[in-house]
C-alpha positions in Angstrom: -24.3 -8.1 -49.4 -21.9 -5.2 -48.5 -22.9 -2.6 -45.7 -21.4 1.2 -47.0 -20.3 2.6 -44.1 -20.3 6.2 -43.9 -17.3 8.4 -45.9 -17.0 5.4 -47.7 -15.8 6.7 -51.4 -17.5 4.2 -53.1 -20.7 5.2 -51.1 -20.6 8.6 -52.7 -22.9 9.3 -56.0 -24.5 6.0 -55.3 -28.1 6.2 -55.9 -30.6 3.2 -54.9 -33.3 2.8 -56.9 -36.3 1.2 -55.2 -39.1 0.0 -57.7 -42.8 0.3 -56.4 -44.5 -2.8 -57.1 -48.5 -2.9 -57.1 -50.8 -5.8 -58.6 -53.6 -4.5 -60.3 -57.2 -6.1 -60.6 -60.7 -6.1 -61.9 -63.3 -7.1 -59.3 -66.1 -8.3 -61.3 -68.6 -8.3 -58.9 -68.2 -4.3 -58.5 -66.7 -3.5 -61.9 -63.9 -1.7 -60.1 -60.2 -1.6 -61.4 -58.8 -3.0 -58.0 -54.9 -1.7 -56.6 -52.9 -3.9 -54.4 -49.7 -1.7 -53.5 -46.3 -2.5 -52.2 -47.8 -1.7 -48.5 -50.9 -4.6 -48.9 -53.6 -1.8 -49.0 -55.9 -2.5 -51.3 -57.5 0.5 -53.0 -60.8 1.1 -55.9 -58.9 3.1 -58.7 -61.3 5.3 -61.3 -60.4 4.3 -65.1 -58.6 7.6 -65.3 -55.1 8.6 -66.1 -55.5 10.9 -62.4 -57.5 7.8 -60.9 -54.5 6.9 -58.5 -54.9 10.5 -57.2 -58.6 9.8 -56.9 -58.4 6.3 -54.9 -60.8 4.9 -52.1 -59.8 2.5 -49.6 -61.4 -1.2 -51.1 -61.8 -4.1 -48.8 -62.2 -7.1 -50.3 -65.8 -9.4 -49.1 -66.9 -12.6 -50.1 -68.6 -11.4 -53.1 -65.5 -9.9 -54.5 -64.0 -11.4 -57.4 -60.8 -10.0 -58.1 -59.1 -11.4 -61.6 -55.6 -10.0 -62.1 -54.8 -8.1 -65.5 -51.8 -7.0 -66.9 -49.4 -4.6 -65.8 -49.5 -2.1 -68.5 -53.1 -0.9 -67.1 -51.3 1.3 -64.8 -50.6 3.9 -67.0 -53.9 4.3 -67.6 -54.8 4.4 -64.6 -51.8 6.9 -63.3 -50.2 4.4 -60.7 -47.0 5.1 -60.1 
């Protein structure tokens, strides 16, 4: 690993890119599409492309049973 030190010429124009990464569930006990972001907040997700917007803290009980599904849900979902 190299540390850029400011002025560095190199340093300049160099864009990070950091990508968000999120687990998503189905809690069949609740029939809930379940969110696990990058932070460890979970959060109950409506099965809408604006659901992400619309999110609700979720904590997880005994009776939860989350089963994880594919990635690709999250479009349709809208999680970024």
């Amino acid at each position: 690993m190299r540390v850029v030190q400011a002025g560095d010429r190199e340093a300049r124009g160099m864009t990070i890119l950091r990508k968000q990464v999120v687990s998503i569930f189905v809690d069949r006990s609740s029939r809930q599409w379940i969110v696990l972001d990058h932070e460890g907040s979970f959060w109950a997700v409506p099965p809408n492309e604006e659901g992400w917007n619309q999110r609700q803290p979720f904590t997880p009980t005994d009776e939860s049973e989350l089963e994880p599904v594919p990635g690709h849900y999250r479009h349709t979902l809208g999680v970024p």
